[in-house]
C-alpha positions in Angstrom: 139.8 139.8 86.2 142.1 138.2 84.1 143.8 135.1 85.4 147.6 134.8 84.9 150.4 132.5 85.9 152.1 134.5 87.9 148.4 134.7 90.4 148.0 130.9 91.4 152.5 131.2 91.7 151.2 133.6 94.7 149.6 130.5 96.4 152.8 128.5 96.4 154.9 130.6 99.3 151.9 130.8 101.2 151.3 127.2 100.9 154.6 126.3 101.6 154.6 128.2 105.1 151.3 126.4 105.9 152.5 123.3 105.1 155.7 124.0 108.1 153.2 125.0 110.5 151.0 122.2 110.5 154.4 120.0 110.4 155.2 121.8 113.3 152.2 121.2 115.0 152.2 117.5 114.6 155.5 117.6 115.7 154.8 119.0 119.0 151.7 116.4 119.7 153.8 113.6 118.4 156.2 114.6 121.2 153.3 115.3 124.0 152.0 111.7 122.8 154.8 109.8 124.0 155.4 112.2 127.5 151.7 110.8 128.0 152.3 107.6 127.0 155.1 107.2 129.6 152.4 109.6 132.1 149.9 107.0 131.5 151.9 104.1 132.0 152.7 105.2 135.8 148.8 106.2 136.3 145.8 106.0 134.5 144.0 109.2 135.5 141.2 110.3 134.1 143.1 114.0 133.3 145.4 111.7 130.7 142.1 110.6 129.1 140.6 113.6 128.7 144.0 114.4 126.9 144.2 111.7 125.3 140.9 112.2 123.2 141.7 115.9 122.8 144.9 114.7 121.2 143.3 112.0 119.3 140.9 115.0 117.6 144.0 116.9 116.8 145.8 114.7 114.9 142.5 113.8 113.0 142.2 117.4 112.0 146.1 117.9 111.3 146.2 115.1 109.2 143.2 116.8 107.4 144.6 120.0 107.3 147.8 118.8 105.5 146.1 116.6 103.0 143.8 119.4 101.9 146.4 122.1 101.7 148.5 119.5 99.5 145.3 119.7 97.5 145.5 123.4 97.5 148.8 123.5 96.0 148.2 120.9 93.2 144.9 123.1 92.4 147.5 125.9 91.5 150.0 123.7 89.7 147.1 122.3 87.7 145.3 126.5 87.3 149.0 127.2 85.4 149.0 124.0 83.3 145.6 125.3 82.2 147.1 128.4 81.6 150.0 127.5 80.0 147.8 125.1 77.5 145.3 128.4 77.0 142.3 126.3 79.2 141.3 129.6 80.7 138.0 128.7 81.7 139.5 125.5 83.6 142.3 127.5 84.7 139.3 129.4 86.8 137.8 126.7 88.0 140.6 125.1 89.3 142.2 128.3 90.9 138.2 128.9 92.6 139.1 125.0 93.7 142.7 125.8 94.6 141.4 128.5 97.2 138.6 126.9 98.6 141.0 124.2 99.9 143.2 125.9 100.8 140.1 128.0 103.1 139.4 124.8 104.5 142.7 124.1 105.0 143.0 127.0 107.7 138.9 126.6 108.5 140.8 123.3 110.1 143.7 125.0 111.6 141.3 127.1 113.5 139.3 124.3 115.1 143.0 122.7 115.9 143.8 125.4 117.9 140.2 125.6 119.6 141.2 122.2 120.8 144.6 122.7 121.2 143.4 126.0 123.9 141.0 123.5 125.6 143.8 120.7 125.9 146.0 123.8 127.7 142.7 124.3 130.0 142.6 120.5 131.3 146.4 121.0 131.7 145.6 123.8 133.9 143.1 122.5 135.6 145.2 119.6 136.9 147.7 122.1 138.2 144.9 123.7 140.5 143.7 121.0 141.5 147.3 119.7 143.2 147.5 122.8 144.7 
């Protein structure tokens, strides 16, 4: 297969949308931080603890996630500089690169959500237990 600019340009929308999903995501646990903070603050239970390390996990991983999907996207920028100088076996390389960040990227995003289902489970749990 012949590598050509307009294949790593393919990587850039899908990036992109990535990149505002994992924004959004830190976003939202930014926001659950603080409602905990203020949670915490009037009790220290161990429920808030156990979401508190869940949460700690997260943002570990989302800050992961962003930094190698930025990584991902250079990888293309830098495949069509190596196409545009006529480096096509570097182009190749760094396009093989390019995707396998960007698979690790979402390899990430996928243990995120893991946690982000097992934070809604102590959540849960909480709630049945007040009943």
């Amino acid at each position: 297969m012949t590598l050509t600019m307009s294949i790593p340009a393919l990587l850039f929308p899908a990036i992109s949308l990535t990149m505002l999903a994992y924004n959004a995501r830190y976003l939202a646990i930014a926001a659950l931080i603080r409602q905990l903070f203020k949670e915490y603050e009037a009790s220290s239970s161990d429920n808030i603890k156990l979401q508190i390390k869940n949460l700690r996990k997260r943002l570990w991983l989302i800050q992961h996630m962003q930094a190698i999907a930025i990584l991902s996207f250079l990888g293309s920028v830098v495949t069509m500089t190596f196409l545009y100088l006529d480096y096509l076996q570097v182009a190749n390389i760094s396009f093989g690169i390019s995707l396998l960040s960007l698979m690790i990227s979402l390899t990430l995003s996928f243990i995120e959500v893991q946690l982000s289902t097992r934070a809604l489970s102590i959540r849960l749990d909480r709630i049945e237990k007040n009943k």
